[in-house]
C-alpha positions in Angstrom: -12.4 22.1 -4.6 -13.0 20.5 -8.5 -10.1 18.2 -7.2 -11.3 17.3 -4.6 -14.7 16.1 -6.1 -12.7 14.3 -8.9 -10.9 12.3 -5.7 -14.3 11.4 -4.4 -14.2 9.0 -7.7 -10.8 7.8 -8.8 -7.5 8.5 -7.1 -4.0 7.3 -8.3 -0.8 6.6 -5.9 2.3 9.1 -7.0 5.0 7.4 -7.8 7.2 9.6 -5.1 4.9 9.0 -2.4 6.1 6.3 0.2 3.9 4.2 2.5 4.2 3.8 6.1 3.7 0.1 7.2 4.1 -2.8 9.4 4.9 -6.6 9.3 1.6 -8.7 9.7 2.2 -12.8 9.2 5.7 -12.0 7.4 4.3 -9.6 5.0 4.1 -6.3 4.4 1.0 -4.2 5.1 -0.1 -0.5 4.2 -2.9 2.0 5.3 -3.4 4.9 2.9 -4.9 7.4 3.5 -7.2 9.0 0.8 -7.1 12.7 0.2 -11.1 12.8 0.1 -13.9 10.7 1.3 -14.6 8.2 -1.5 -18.7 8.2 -2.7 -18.7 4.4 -2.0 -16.2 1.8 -0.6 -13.4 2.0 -4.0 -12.1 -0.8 -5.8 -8.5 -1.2 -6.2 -5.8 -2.5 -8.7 -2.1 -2.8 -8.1 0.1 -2.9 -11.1 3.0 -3.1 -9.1 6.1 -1.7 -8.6 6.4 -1.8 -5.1 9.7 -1.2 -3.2 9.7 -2.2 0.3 12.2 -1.7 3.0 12.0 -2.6 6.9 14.6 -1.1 9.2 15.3 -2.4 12.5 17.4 -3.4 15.0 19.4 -6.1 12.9 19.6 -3.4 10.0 17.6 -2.7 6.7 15.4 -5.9 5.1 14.0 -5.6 1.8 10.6 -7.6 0.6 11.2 -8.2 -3.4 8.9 -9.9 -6.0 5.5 -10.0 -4.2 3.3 -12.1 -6.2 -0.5 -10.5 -5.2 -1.9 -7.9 -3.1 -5.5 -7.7 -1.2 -7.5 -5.1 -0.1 -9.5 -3.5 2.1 -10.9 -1.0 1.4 -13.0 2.2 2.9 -14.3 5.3 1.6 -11.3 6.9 3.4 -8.8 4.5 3.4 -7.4 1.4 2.0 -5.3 -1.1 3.7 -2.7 -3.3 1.0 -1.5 -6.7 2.0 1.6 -8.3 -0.3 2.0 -11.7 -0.6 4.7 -14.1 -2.4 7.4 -11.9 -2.2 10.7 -12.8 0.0 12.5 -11.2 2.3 16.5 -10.9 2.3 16.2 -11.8 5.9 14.4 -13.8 8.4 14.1 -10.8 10.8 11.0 -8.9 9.9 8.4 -10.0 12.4 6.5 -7.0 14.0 8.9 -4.3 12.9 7.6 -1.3 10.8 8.4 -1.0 7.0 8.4 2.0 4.4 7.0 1.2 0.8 6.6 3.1 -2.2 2.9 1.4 -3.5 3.7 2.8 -6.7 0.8 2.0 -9.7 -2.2 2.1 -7.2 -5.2 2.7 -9.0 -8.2 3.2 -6.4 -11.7 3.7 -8.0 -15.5 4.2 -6.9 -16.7 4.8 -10.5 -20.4 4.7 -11.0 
């Protein structure tokens, strides 16, 4: 229960944790769902560290090097965007991708 309180302030991403995703405008995108109900809308930081892999019909892609992330955020979830990064392949439109949104800091401090 303490834990749970503490998540209603600040939660970090584990590093082992992967993302499920999909491709939106050529880049990768990410819902996360938070293990408690944020006190406010959170902010978020990415200090990246992001792996990202789409496989699909034409085989496994990988996104490398994105450049910035945005976000949306809720009290109950948070949505990532990359941008900048490049793919190893030109076939990633609409497909789903796994991440690992490793160095996520998500906050709703007072």
């Amino acid at each position: 229960m303490n834990l749970q309180r503490c998540y209603r302030y600040f939660y970090r991403n584990p590093d082992a944790s992967s993302g499920a995703g999909f491709i939106y405008t050529g880049h990768p995108m990410f819902l996360i769902q938070l293990p408690a109900t944020m006190r406010a809308n959170p902010s978020c930081t990415d200090s990246g560290g992001s792996a990202i892999t789409s496989t699909n019909a034409f085989g496994q892609v990988t996104y490398t090097n994105p450049t910035s992330t945005s976000f949306t955020t809720k009290p109950n979830v948070v949505r990532l965007l990359y941008a900048g990064g490049t793919w190893n392949s030109s076939y990633t439109y609409g497909f789903g991708c796994l991440g690992n949104p490793t160095g996520l800091l998500i906050s709703a401090e007072l």
